[in-house]
Structures are given as structure tokens and as C-alpha cells.
C-alpha positions, 0 to 999 in steps of 0.5 A: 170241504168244497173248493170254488173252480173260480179261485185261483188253483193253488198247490203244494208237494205233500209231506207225511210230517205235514198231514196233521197240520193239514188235517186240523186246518183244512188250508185254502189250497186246491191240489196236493201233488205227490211223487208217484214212486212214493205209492206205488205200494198196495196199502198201508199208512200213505194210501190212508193219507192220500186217501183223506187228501183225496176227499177234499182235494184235487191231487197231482201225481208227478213222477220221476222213475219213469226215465223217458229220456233213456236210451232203451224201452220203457221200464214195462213194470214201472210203467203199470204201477203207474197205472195203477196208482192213476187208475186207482186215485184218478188224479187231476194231473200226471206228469214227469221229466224230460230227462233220463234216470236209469240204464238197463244192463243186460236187463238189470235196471241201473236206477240212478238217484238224478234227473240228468239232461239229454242232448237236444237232437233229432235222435233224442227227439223221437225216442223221447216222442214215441215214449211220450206217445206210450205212455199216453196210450197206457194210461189212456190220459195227457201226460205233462212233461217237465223243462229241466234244470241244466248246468251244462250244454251237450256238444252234439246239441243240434237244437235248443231246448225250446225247439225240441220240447216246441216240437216234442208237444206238437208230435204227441200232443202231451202237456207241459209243466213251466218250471219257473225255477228250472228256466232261472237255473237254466238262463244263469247257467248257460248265460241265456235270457230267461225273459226271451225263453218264456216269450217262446215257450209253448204257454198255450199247452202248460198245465202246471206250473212249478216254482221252488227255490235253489241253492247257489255255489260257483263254478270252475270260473268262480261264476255263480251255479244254481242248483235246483235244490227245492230246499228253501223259499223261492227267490225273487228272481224266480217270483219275477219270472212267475209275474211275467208268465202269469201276466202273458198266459193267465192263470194256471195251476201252480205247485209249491215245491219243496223236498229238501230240508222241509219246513213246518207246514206254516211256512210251507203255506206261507209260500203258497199264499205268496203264489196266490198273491202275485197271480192275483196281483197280475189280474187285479184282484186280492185274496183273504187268507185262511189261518191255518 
């Protein structure tokens, strides 16, 4: 199955229970992104689904081990699986965090089962520089790096978060996924201006953008808490955000994600129809979609 460069790319985050559906169907969508931890075995049942996938379509390798905004060295190891498994499949994109996930104690890596916030400083910035910089070298490719969700603000901050990832672009020169969803977390949270962030964001280097849904609780205050959950459809907030950035950067490669709680691969495609629509809509143009 061949898919025009001219269409609109639309993807969505790869689940076995949907390999099936997608196998019989063939669904008008133009990447599949994967979790890297995921396949950093050598054989067996994924890489044979990956594998098929990878023969129609493009793939988007997205990780979450590689803890970059820690304060220690790079995990070594990790990072050659991931080579490896870039090596091997030859994605479209690579990406990950800009966050922290492990903590080496005396060389016994503690890995921790979040994605937690850094403080935006000078300190932070260049650790975060010269591990964005390794791993460009290693892999011997851009890397995309992600805007977090976040609840709270670090005391100690000493910039915000689009100076520090502005600044962390032009050292290394690394792409960037705009995590629509993130930036609605974000603003309603710490009480910012979710329109005035994307007027800042550095558009010109995004090369993906996400968009997945949240659950909402509430805080000390009985003030509303978002929480980046990926168990749900994407809110109409969020699908705002998204018009708002197409509109001002054009098309870009979008990903539906959705990890939690997942539904049956027609609603899941649902969902990235939607996408393709509202970044059609933005540029006057319409889509027929494919039943699958």
C-alpha cells in the first residue's frame, strides 16, 4: 500500500490487540509510532508485527527510558538498544522527554515508572544540552524531544519553560514534538495562557505533533487538575489548540495517543480522522475516508 507525500500525515500510537484490524483493513494513515522499550528484544512476536507495519508504513520510534533530564550520565546500555532498534527499522522519526525517569545509585539504575518535570535553569539546561548532543551523535540522527505535562512549578526555576526548551533547540539543533495536549495540562494548571505559549513555541523546529486526552481531578484548592492520562478521546480544548497551531505552522505530522484504557481499533481511527479533518479544515480542503 502506497501512501501520497501530499496527504495529510496522519498517525496513531501501535497496539498488538489492534494488529488484526489493521492488517485486514489497511487504514489511510501514514506512520505508526511505537514505544522503543517495547522492542528492544531481538526477535519474536512484536518485531514480526513491526515488521508488517513497517512495509506500508512509515514508523515513528518514541522513547521513554532514556531519562534525559537526569542528573547522572546517560544510561550507556539503553542507549545502544536504541540504536539498535534504529539501526535495524530506520524510522521516519525518533523522539523522547524532556523529563527524568531513573537514578543511578552506586550503579544500580533505580528506574522509575513516570516521566517527572525538571527545573528550568542554567544547570539543567546544559546537562540536558550535552545529553541531547550524545545522543544525536550516537544515533547519528535528529532527535525530537517532547514538552512535558506539568502540575507544578520548581522554586528554584530560573526560566520558563519556552526559553529553556527555545534555548535547548538552538544549542543542539534537535527537533521537537508540540504536545497539544501537554501545553492544555500545563496552562490549566499553573494558570498560564495556553494561546500565548504556542505564540512562542519554537514551530519552525516541531516535527510531530501529539494530541491524546486527560483526565480531570482537583487539587488542595478544589481547583480542576489535569492529568495527561492518554485514556480517552481528545477534548475540544485540546482540538482548539490543535486549529490554532496548524493554522499558524501548516501542516505537520500528527499522532494520536492513547495508551490507557484502549479502545477497539474503530474508535481509535475515529480519532485520527478527526485530526485529519480539522488540519484540512484549516487549509480549505476536505478528506474522504477509508472504512476501515
Amino acid at each position: 500500500m502506497q501512501h501520497k507525500a501530499n496527504k495529510p500525515k496522519i498517525g496513531v500510537g501501535f497496539k498488538p490487540e489492534h494488529y488484526a484490524d489493521i492488517a485486514a483493513a489497511q487504514p489511510d494513515l501514514s506512520f505508526f509510532e511505537v514505544h522503543a522499550e517495547n522492542y528492544m528484544g531481538d526477535g519474536g512476536p512484536p518485531h514480526a508485527m513491526l515488521r508488517a507495519l513497517d512495509e506500508n508504513y512509515d514508523l515513528s520510534v518514541h522513547g521513554v527510558g532514556l531519562s534525559i533530564g537526569s542528573d547522572g550520565p546517560l544510561d550507556r546500555p539503553h542507549l545502544m538498544r536504541l540504536k539498535k532498534l534504529v539501526d535495524r527499522y530506520q524510522p521516519k522519526l525518533v523522539s523522547e522527554h524532556l523529563a527524568w525517569s531513573s537514578h543511578d545509585t552506586e550503579r544500580n539504575m533505580l528506574f522509575l515508572n513516570d516521566l517527572l518535570p525538571i527545573p528550568y535553569t542554567q544547570r539543567t539546561l546544559n546537562r540536558v544540552v550535552d545529553h541531547v548532543n550524545e545522543i544525536q551523535d550516537t544515533l547519528g540522527r535528529t532527535l525530537l524531544m517532547e514538552n512535558p505535562s506539568t502540575y507544578v512549578a520548581f522554586s528554584d526555576t530560573e526560566m520558563d519553560e519556552i526559553s529553556f526548551i527555545t534555548e535547548m533547540q538552538k544549542r543542539t539543533d534537535c527537533g521537537l514534538i508540540l504536545d497539544v495536549n501537554n501545553v492544555h495540562i500545563s496552562a490549566n494548571n499553573q494558570k498560564l495562557d495556553a494561546y500565548e505559549y504556542l505564540d512562542r513555541f519554537p514551530l519552525h523546529a516541531v516535527g510531530e505533533i501529539h494530541l491524546a486526552g486527560h483526565a480531570t481531578d482537583t487539587d488542595d484548592d478544589d481547583a480542576p487538575l489535569l492529568i495527561d492520562s492518554h485514556d480517552r478521546q481528545v477534548a475540544p480544548p485540546v482540538w482548539a489548540l490543535y486549529r490554532y497551531v496548524v493554522k499558524k505552522a501548516g501542516r505537520r505530522p500528527t499522532l494520536i495517543e492513547w495508551d490507557n484504557d484502549v479502545p477497539d481499533w474503530p474508535t481509535l481511527y475515529a480519532e485520527a480522522n478527526a485530526a485529519r479533518d480539522a488540519m484540512l479544515n484549516e487549509t480549505g480542503e476536505t478528506a474522504d475516508h477509508a472504512l476501515a
